[in-house]
N, C-alpha and C positions, 0 to 999 in steps of 0.2 A: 504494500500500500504506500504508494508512493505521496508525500506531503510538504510543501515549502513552507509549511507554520510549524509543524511540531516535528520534530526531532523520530528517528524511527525507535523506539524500544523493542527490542525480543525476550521476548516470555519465554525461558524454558523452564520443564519441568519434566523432571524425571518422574521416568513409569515401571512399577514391577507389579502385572497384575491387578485383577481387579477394576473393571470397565467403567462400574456404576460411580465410584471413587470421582474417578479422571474426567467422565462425562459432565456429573455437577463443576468441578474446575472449569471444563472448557466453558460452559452453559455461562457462567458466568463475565468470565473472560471474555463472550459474546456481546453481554450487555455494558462493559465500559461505557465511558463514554470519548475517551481518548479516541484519536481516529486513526492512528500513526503506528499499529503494531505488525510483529510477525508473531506467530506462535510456532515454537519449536517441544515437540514430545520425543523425552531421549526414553526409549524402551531397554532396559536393563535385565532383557532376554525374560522378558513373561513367558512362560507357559499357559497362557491362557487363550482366547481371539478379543481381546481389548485391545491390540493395534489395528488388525483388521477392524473391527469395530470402527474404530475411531476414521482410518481413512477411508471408511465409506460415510460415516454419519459427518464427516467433517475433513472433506476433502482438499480444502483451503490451508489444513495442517501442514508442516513439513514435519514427519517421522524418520529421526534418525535409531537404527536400532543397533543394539551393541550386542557382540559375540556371547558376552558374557554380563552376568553381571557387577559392575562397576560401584553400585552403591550412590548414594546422594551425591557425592561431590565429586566422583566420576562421571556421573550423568551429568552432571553440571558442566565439568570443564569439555565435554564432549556438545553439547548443547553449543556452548562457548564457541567453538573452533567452527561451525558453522553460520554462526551469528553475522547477522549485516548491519545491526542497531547499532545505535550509537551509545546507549545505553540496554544492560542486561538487566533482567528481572526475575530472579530464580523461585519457582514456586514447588511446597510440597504438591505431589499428586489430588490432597485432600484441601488445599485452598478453596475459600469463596472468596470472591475480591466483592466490595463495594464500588455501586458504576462510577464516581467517582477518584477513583484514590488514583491511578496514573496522574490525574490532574495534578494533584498535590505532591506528588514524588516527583516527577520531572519537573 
């Protein structure tokens, strides 16, 4: 999402498992009101179909998914290295954001 007012931020958040979790995150994440994100979900080798999930319910994602599991700040720094924001925004799996809060952090 390309913006000449607000700065781009990338949401990543690591994922192991568990759809229902990560969906209310994204759900949320939808209703910002910042206009200027990318969402990146680092998958930390789920056994489960919550990536599939995700890149059918919410195909505008970009899923990086890892061999292994990495852990939160694996996921993180892997999230990291494909990021184009200018600012990063690291979320547990089980985050709700308020539609506001980018506003006040950037």
């Amino acid at each position: 999402m390309e913006n000449k007012t607000n700065p781009l931020v990338s949401i990543i958040i690591p994922h192991y498992n568990n759809y229902s979790i990560i969906e209310e995150c994204i759900k949320s994440i939808k209703n910002i009101q910042y206009d200027n994100i990318e969402i990146i979900v680092v998958d930390n080798a789920s056994s489960d179909n919550s990536i599939l999930n995700i890149q059918n319910k919410f195909p505008d994602i970009m899923v990086q998914q890892s061999g292994k599991n990495l852990g939160y700040a694996g996921g993180c720094n892997l999230g990291a290295r494909i990021a184009m924001g200018t600012y990063l925004f690291f979320l547990n799996n089980d985050t709700i954001l308020n539609p506001d809060c980018l506003d006040f952090l950037v």
